[in-house]
Structures are given as C-alpha cells and as structure tokens.
C-alpha positions as YAML, in Angstrom:
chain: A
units: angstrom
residues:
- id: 1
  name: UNK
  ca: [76.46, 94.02, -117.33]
- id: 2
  name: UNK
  ca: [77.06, 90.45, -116.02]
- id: 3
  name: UNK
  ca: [74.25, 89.04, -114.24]
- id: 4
  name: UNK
  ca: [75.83, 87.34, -110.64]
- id: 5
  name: UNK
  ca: [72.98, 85.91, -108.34]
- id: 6
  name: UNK
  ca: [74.20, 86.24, -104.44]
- id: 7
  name: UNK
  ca: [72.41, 83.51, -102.67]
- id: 8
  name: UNK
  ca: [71.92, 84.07, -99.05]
- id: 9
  name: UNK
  ca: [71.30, 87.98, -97.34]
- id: 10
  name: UNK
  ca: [73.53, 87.09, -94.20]
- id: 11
  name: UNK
  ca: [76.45, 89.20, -94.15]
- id: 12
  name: UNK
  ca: [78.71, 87.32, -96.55]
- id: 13
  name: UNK
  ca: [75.84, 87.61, -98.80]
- id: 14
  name: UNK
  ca: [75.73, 91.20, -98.44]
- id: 15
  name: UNK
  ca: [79.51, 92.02, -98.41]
- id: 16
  name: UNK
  ca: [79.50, 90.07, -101.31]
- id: 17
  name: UNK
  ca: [76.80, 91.55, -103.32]
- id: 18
  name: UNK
  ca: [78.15, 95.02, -102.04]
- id: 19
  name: UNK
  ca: [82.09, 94.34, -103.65]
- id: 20
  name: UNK
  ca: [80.36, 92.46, -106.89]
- id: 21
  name: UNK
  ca: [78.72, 95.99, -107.14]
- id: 22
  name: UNK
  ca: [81.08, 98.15, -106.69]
- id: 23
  name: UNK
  ca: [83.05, 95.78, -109.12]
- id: 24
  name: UNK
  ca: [80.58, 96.84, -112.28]
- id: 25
  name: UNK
  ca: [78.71, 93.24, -111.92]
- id: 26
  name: UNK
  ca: [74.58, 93.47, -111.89]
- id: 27
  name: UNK
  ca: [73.66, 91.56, -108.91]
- id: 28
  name: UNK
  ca: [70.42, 90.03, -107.86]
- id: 29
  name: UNK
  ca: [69.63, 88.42, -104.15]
- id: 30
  name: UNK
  ca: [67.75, 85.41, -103.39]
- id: 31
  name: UNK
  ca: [67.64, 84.68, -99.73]
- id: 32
  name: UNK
  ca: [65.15, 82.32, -97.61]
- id: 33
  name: UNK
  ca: [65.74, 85.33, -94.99]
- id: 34
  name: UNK
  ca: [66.44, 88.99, -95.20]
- id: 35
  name: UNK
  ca: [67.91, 91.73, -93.03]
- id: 36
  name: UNK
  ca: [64.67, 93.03, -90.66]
- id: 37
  name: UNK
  ca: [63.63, 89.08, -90.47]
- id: 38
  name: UNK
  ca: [64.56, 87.82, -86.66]
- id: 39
  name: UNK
  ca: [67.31, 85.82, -86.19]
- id: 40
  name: UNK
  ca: [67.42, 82.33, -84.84]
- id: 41
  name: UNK
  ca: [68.64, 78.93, -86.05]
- id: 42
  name: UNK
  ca: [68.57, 79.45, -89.42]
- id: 43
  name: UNK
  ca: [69.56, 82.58, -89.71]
- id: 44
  name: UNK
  ca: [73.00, 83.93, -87.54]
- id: 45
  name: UNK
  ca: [73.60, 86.80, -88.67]
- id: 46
  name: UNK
  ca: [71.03, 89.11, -86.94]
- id: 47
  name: UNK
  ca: [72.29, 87.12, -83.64]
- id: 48
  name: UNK
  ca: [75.92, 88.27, -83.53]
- id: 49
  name: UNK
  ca: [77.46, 90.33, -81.35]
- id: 50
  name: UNK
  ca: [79.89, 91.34, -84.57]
- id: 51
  name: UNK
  ca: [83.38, 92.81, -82.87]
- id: 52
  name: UNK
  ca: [85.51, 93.61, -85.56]
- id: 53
  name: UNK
  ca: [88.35, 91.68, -83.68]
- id: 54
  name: UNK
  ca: [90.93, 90.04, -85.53]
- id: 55
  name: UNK
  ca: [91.43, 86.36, -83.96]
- id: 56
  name: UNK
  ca: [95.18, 85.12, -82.83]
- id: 57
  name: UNK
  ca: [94.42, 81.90, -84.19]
- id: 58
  name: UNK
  ca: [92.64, 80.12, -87.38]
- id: 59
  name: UNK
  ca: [93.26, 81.31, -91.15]
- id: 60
  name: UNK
  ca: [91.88, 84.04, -92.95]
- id: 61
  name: UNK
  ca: [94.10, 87.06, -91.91]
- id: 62
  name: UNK
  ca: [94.17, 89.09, -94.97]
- id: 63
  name: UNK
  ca: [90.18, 88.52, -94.88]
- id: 64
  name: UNK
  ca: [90.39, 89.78, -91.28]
- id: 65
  name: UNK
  ca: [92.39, 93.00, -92.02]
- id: 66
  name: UNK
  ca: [90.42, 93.75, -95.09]
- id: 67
  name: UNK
  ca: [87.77, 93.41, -92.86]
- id: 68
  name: UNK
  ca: [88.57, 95.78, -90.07]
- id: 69
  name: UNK
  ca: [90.12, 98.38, -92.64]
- id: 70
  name: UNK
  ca: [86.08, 98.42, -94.13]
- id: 71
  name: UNK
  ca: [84.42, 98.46, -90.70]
- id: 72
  name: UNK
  ca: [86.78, 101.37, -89.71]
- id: 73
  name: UNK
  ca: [86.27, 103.47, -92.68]
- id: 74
  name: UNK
  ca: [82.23, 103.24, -92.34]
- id: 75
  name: UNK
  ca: [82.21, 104.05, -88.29]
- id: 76
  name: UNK
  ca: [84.32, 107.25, -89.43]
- id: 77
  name: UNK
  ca: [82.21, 107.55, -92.70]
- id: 78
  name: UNK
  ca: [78.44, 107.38, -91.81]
- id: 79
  name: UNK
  ca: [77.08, 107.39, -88.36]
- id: 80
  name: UNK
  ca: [73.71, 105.67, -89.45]
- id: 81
  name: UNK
  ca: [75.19, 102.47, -90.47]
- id: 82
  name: UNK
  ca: [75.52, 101.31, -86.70]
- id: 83
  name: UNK
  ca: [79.28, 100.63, -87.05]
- id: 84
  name: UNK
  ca: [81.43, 102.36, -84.18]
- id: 85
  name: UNK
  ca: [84.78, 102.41, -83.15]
- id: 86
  name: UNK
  ca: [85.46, 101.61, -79.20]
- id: 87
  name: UNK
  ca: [88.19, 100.75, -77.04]
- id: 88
  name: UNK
  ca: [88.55, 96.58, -76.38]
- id: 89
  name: UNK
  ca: [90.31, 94.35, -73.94]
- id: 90
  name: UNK
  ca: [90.59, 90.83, -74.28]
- id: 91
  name: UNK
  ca: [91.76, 88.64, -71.10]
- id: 92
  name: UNK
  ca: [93.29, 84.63, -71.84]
- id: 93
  name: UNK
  ca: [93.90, 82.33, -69.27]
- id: 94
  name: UNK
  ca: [95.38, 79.48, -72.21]
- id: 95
  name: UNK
  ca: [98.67, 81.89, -73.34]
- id: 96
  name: UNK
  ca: [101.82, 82.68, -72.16]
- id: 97
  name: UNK
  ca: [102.11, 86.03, -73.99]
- id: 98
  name: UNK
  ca: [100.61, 87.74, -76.73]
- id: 99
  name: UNK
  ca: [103.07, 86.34, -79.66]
- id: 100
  name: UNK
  ca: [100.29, 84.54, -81.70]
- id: 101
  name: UNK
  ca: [99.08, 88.07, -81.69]
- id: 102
  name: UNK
  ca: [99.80, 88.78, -85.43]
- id: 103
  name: UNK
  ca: [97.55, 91.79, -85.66]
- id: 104
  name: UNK
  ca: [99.59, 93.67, -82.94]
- id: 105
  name: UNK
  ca: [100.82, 96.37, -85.36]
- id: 106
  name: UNK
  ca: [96.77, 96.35, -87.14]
- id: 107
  name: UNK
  ca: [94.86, 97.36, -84.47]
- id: 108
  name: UNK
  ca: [95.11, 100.98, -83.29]
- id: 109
  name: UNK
  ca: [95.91, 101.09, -80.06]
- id: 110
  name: UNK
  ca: [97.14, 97.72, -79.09]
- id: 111
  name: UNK
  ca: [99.17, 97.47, -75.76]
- id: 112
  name: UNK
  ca: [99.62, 94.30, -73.76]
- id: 113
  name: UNK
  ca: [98.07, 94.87, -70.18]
- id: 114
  name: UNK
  ca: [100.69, 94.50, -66.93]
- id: 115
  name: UNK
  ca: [100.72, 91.77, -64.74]
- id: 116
  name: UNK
  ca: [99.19, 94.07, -61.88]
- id: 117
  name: UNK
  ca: [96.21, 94.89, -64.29]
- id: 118
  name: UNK
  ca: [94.97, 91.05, -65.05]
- id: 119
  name: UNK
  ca: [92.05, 89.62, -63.09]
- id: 120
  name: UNK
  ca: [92.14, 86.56, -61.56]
- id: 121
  name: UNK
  ca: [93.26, 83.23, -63.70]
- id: 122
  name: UNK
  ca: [94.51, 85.27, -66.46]
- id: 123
  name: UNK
  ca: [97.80, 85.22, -67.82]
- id: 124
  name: UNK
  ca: [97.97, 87.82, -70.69]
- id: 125
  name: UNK
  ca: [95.09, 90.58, -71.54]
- id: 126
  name: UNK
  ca: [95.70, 93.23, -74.01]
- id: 127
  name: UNK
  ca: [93.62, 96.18, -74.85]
- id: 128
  name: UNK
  ca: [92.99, 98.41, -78.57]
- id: 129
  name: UNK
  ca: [90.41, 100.00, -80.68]
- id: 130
  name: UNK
  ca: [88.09, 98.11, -82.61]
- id: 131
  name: UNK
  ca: [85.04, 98.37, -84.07]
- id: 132
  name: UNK
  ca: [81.63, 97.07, -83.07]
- id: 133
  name: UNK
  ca: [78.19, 96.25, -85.46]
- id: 134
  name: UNK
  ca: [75.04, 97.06, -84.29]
- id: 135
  name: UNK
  ca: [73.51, 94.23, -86.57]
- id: 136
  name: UNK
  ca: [69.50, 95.68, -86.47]
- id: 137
  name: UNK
  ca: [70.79, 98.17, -87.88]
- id: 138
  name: UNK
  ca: [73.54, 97.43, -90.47]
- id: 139
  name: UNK
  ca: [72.15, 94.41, -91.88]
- id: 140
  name: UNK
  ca: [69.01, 96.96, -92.98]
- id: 141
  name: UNK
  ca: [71.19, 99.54, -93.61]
- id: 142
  name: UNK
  ca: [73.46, 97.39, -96.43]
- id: 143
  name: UNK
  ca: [69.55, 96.19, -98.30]
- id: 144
  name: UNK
  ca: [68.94, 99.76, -98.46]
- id: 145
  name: UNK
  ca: [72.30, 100.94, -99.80]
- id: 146
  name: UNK
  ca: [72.50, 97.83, -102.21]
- id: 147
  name: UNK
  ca: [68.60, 98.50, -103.38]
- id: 148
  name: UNK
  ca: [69.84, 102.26, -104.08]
- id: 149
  name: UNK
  ca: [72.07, 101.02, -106.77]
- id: 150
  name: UNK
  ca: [70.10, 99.03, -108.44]
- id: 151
  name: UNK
  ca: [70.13, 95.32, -106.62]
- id: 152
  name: UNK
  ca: [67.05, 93.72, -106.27]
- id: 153
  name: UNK
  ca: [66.16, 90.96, -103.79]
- id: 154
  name: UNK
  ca: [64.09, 88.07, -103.82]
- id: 155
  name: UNK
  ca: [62.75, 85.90, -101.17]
- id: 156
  name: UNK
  ca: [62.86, 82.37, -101.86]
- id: 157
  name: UNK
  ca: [64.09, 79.33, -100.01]
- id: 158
  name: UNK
  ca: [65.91, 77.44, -102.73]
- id: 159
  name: UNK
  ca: [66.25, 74.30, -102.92]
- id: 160
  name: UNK
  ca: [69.45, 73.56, -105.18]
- id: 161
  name: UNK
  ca: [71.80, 75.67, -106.87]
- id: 162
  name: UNK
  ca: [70.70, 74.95, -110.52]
- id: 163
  name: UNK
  ca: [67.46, 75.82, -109.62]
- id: 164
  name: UNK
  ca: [68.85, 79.66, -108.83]
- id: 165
  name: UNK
  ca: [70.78, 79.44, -111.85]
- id: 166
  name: UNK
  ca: [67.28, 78.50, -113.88]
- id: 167
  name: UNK
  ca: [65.34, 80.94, -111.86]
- id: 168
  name: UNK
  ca: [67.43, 84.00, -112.41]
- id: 169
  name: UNK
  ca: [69.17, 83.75, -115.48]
- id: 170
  name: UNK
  ca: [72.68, 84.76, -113.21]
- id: 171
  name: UNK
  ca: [75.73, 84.21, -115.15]
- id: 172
  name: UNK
  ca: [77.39, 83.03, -111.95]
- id: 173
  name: UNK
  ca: [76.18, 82.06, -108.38]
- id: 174
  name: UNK
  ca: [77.93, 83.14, -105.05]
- id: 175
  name: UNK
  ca: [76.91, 80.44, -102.47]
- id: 176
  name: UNK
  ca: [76.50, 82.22, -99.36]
- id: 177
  name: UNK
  ca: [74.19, 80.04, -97.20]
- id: 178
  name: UNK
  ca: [76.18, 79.82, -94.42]
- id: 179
  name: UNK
  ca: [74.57, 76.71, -92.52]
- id: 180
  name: UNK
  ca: [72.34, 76.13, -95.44]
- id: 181
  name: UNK
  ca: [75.25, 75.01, -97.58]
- id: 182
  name: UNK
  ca: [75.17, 71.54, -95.78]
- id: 183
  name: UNK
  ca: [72.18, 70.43, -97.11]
- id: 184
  name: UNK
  ca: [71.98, 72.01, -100.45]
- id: 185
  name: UNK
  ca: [75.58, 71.56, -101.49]
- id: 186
  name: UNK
  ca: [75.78, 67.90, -99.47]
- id: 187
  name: UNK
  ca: [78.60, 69.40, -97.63]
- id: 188
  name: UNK
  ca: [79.62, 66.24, -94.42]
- id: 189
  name: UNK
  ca: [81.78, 69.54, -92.88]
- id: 190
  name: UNK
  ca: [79.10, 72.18, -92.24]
- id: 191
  name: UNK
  ca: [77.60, 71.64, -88.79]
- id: 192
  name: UNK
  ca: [75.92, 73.63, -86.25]
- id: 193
  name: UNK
  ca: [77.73, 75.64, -83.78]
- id: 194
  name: UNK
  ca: [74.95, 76.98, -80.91]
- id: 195
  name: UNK
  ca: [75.37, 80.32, -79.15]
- id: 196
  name: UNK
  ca: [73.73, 81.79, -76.66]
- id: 197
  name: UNK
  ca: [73.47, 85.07, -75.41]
- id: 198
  name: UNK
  ca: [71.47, 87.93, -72.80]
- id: 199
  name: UNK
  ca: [70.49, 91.39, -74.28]
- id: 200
  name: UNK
  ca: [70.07, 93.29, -71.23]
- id: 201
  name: UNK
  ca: [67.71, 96.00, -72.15]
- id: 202
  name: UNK
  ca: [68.34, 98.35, -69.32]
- id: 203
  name: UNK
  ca: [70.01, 102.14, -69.26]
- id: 204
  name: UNK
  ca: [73.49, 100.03, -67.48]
- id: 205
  name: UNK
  ca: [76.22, 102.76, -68.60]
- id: 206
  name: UNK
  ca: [78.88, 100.60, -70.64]
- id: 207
  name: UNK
  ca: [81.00, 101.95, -73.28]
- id: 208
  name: UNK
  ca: [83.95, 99.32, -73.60]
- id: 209
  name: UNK
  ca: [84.13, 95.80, -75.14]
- id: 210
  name: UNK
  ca: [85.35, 93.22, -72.88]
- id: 211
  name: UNK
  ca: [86.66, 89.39, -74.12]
- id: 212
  name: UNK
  ca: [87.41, 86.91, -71.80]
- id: 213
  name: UNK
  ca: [88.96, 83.38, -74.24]
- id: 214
  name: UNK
  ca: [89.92, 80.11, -72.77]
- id: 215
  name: UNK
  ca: [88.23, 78.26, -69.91]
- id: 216
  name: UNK
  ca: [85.58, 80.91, -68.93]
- id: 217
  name: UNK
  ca: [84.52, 82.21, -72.86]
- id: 218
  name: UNK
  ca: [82.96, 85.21, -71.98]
- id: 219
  name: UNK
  ca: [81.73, 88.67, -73.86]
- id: 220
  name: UNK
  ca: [80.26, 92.17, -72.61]
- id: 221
  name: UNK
  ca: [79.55, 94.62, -75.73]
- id: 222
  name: UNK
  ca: [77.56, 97.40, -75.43]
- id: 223
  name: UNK
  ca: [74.97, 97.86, -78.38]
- id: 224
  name: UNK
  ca: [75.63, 101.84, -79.89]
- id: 225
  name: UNK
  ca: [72.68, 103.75, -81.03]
- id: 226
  name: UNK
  ca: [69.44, 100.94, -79.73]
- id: 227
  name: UNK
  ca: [71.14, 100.78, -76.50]
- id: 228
  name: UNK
  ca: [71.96, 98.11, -74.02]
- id: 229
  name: UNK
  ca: [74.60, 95.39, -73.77]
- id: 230
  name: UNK
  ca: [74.72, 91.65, -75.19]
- id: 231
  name: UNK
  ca: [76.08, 89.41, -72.34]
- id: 232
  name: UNK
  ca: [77.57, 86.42, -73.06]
- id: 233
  name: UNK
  ca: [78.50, 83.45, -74.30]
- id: 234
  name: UNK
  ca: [78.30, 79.86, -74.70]
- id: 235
  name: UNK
  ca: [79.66, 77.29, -77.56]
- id: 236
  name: UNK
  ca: [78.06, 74.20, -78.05]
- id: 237
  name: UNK
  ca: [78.95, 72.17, -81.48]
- id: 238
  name: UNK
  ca: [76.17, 70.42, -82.72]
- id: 239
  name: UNK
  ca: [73.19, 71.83, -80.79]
- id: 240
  name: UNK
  ca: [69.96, 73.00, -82.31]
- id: 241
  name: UNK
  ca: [67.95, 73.64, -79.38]
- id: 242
  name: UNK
  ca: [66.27, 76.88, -79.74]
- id: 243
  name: UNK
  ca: [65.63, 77.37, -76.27]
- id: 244
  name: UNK
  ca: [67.23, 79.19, -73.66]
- id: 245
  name: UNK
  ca: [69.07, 77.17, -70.72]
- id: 246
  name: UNK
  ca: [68.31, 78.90, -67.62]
- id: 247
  name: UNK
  ca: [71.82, 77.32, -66.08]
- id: 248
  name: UNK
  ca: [73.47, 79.17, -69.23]
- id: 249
  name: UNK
  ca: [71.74, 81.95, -68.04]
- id: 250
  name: UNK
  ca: [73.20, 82.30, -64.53]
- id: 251
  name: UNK
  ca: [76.27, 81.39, -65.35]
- id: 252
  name: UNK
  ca: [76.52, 83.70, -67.98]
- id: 253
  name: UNK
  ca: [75.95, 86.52, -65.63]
- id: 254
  name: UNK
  ca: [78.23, 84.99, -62.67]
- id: 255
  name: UNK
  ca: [81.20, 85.02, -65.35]
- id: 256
  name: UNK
  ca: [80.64, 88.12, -66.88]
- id: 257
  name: UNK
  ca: [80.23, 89.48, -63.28]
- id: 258
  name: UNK
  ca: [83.48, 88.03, -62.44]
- id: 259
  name: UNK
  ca: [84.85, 89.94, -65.28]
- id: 260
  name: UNK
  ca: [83.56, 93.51, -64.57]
- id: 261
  name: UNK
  ca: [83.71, 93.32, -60.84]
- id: 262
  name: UNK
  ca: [80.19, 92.86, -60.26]
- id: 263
  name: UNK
  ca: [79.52, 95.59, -62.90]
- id: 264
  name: UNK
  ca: [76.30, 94.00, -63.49]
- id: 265
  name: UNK
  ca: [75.18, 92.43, -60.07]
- id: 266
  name: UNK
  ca: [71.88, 94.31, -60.20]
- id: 267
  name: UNK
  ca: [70.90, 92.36, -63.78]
- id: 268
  name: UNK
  ca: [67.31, 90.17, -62.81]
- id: 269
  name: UNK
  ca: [67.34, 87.34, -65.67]
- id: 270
  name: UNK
  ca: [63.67, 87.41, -64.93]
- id: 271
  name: UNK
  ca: [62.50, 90.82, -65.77]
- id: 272
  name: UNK
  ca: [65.97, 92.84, -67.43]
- id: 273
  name: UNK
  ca: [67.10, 90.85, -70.18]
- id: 274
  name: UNK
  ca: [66.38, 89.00, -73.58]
- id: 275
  name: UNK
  ca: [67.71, 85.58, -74.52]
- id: 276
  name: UNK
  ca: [69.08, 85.73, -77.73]
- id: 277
  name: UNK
  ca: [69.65, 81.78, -79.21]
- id: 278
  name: UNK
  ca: [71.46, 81.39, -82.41]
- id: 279
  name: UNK
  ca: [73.96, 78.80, -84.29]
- id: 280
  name: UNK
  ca: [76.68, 79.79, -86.18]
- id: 281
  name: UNK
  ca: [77.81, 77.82, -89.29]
- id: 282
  name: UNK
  ca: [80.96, 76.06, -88.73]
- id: 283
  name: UNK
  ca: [82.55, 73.44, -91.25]
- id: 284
  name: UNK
  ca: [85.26, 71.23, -90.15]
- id: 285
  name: UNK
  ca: [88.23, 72.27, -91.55]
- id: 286
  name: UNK
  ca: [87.37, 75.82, -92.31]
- id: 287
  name: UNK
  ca: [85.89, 77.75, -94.15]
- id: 288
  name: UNK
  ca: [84.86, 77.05, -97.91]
- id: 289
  name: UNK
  ca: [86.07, 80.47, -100.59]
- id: 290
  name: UNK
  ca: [86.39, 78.82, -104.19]
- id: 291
  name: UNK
  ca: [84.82, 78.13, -107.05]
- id: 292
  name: UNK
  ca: [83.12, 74.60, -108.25]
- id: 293
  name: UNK
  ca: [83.03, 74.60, -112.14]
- id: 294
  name: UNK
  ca: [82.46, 77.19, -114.27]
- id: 295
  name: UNK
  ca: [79.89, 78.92, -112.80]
- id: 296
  name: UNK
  ca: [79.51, 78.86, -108.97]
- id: 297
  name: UNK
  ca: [81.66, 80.53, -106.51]
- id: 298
  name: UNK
  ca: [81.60, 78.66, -102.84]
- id: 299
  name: UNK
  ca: [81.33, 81.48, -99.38]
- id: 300
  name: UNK
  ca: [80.30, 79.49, -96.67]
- id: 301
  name: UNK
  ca: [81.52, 77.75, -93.02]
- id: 302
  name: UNK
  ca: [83.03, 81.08, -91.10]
- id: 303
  name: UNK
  ca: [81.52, 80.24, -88.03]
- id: 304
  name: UNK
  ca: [81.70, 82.76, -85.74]
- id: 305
  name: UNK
  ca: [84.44, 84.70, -87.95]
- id: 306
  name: UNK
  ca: [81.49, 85.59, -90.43]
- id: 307
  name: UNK
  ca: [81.92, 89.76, -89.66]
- id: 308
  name: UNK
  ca: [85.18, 89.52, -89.17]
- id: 309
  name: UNK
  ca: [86.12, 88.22, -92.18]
- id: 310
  name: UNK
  ca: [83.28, 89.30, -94.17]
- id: 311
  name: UNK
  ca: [84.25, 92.58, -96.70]
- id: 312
  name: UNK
  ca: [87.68, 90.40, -96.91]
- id: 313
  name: UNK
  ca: [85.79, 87.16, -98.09]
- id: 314
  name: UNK
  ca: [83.63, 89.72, -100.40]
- id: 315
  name: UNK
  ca: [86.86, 91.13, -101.77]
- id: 316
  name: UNK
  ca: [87.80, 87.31, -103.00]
- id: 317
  name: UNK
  ca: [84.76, 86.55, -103.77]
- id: 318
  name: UNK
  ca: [85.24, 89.39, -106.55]
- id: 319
  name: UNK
  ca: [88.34, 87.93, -107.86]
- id: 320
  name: UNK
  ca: [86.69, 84.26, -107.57]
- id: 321
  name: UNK
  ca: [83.68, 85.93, -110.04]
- id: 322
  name: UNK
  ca: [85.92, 87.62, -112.27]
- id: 323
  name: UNK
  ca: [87.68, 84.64, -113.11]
- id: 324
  name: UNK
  ca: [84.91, 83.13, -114.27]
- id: 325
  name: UNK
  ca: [83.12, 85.71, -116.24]
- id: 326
  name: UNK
  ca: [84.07, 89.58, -116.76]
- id: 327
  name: UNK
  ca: [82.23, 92.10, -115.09]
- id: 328
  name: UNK
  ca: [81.50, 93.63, -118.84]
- id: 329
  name: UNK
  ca: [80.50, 90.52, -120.23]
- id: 330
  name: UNK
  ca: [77.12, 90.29, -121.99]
- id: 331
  name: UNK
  ca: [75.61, 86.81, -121.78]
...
C-alpha cells in the first residue's frame, strides 16, 4: 500500500488519516502533540467546544454537511466515542431573518423561533438538532480506532516538510498543522485567533446547546458523558496570551446569564469553574485544501470551523491524495 504521512493529530489530522484509511492508503502520524496531551496555544483542538453546527456564512458547505452527516452517524453508531445528538438554538441580533440559513432543510429539526420567543436584542433565533463532541474523549477515541487498523503515530515536532518526507519514507504528506503551518510552510495568512472559555465543573442540570452570534458572542454546551458545561466565549485575533482575563471571566458569565435567565447565577468563578485558554488557527482568506507539487497536500487555516468541517475536509483530502498517487501504488 501507499505510504501517506498525516502531519499534525488535531482533528483534521485525524479525520484525515481516518478517510486515507478507509481509502486503502497506509498511513503514518507525526504530530508535536497527540490526543490525551492538554490543550493550549499550540494545540486547539482539545480546547473546542466542537458543535456540529453548520455556519450561515463563510465557504466550505459541502465540508460542513459531510461533516454533520459523519458526526450524526457515530452519536447513533457508538456511544463511547463522546459524540451526541441534542437539541440547539441559536439567537442573532445582526439578521433580519434566517435566509443566509442555507442548511435549513440539513439540520433535523430546524424551525425559526417566533417573535414572542426571542430574548432581548435579538432579531431572529432558530432552534434544531445537532450534534455535540466531547473532545477528551473523541480525540482518544479516533488514536485508538486508527492504531486498531494498523496506523502508527509518532511524536515529533518537525521542523519542515521535507524533513517528514526524509524521515518517513511517505509517498505523500497531508499538512495538517493548523497554526503550525505559518511558520513551517511561511504562510503571511495563518494567524492566531484567541478563545477563551469557563468549564464549570459542577452537577448544573443542562441538556441543550445555546448560541448567541453578533454583538454579545456567546455559547452554553453541556459536556455528555464527563459532565459539566463549557461557558463562553471570547474572539480576539492576534492574541497569544495564555492567561485567563478575569474581566472575560465576569462578563462571560453576565452574558451567558443574560441568555439563560440567570440559569447560572449561582456559578462562583473562584471556586466552580476552569479557565480553558486556547487559539484557533485562522488564515486570512480562508482556509488552505490543495495540493503544492507533486507530493504534499495543504489542510490547514479552519479557524474555529475545524470540527465542523473536519470529515468533509478529510473526504477532499482523499481525492487531493489520490490524485497524486493511487492508493495501490507501490513506491
């Protein structure tokens, strides 16, 4: 079988390795990081709060419903993966009505909410069924599914893409190094997009995702299986400040309080939750899904989009692979 080298174990490294896989490929995964390490801010994918929630604006649709058609089958398929199917309402106080909504007829469930059941300042909510990923668990879960047939991984911070090519022998390379990419392929567009987040730890019954987009970018989403809820969010381009903000903090839980009716009034900052600091790899002018000679296929700059496009961008990083070398091939 053709030897492809996956470089990078966030979750377009994994989706990837999982589709090359299933495609007949031999694949091989060098990562500086891998599912189990913490996240942080150089590694995102541990950090997200991963709703399977198609986006109204942006590209990438067909990656988004190939996507949500994956995420759906596993929450139906195998309860240990940490994927689950729950109900989801998202509230915007920057649209009219819900016609950029192209993934009205995807989504089971969709409805657009009434005027009489929006909260304050917001002009169009709508509600569906999505899916949600409990990350420390999936992220393990896909190593130990890819290790069962026959992937191996290696930890290694590379430092240029030849050198992986040397180092493993790979017929081709998937670059999947999210905010890594910058630096190693001297990409100007990839830049750091900072989130931050509260995990409150505590028994709080919650059972729905809630989205709040526009001036007040806010997020409740209960964590299946481990337990609690992620509270959130902030987006800051171009910060790399690991630490918490203790303003963030508040106002995180005065806006998401706002949004639940005081749902979560009885949160202390001090003693209940955990900060969870992260940065997401953006890249001006999208993301980057192509190939760069004859031997390299480019997966990198999805921002926060990285789960929901992620078993799409694996499905074209397939066809990006084949295209350069068969999955039979023996070189």
């Amino acid at each position: 079988m053709t030897l492809v080298c996956v470089l990078g174990s966030g979750i377009i490294g994994l989706a990837s390795a999982t589709a090359l896989v299933e495609a007949g490929f031999e694949v091989v995964v060098v990562a500086r990081d891998l599912p189990g390490d913490p996240g942080g801010l150089a590694w995102a994918s541990p950090s997200a709060g991963a709703v399977i929630q198609p986006l109204p604006e942006g590209e990438g649709h067909d990656l988004q419903v190939e996507s949500l058609k994956y995420y759906w089958a596993l929450a139906h398929r195998d309860p240990t993966a940490g994927a689950q199917t729950l109900p989801v309402t998202e509230y915007y106080d920057s649209y009219e009505d819900d016609s950029s909504h192209w993934y009205r007829s995807v989504c089971p469930r969709y409805r657009r909410l009434r005027k009489d059941e929006l909260p304050e300042g917001v002009t169009v909510g709508v509600t569906m069924t999505t899916v949600m990923v409990n990350t420390t668990i999936f992220l393990p879960w896909l190593q130990k599914n890819l290790e069962s047939r026959g992937v191996k991984f290696i930890r290694h911070a590379a430092t240029s893409i030849p050198e992986v090519l040397e180092k493993t022998q790979a017929a081709v390379i998937v670059n999947a190094t999210g905010l890594g990419a910058g630096k190693l392929c001297n990409d100007a567009a990839v830049h750091p997009v900072k989130g931050q987040t509260m995990f409150l730890r505590n028994d709080t019954e919650w059972n729905e995702i809630l989205l709040r987009k526009g001036t007040e970018y806010t997020y409740v989403i209960p964590r299946t299986a481990t337990g609690g809820v992620i509270l959130g969010g902030i987006r800051l381009d171009g910060d790399i400040d690991d630490k918490p903000d203790p303003t963030v903090q508040r106002d995180i839980l005065r806006r998401v309080n706002k949004l639940t009716k005081g749902a979560f009034e009885h949160v202390n900052i001090e003693t209940d939750v955990d900060d969870i600091v992260g940065v997401r790899p953006g890249r001006k002018g999208g993301y980057r899904l192509e190939t760069e000679g004859s031997r390299v296929v480019h997966a990198y700059g999805f921002d926060g989009m990285g789960y929901v496009c992620s078993f799409g961008a694996a499905k074209r990083v397939t066809e990006l692979v084949k295209e350069l070398v068969p999955p039979e091939s023996k070189l």
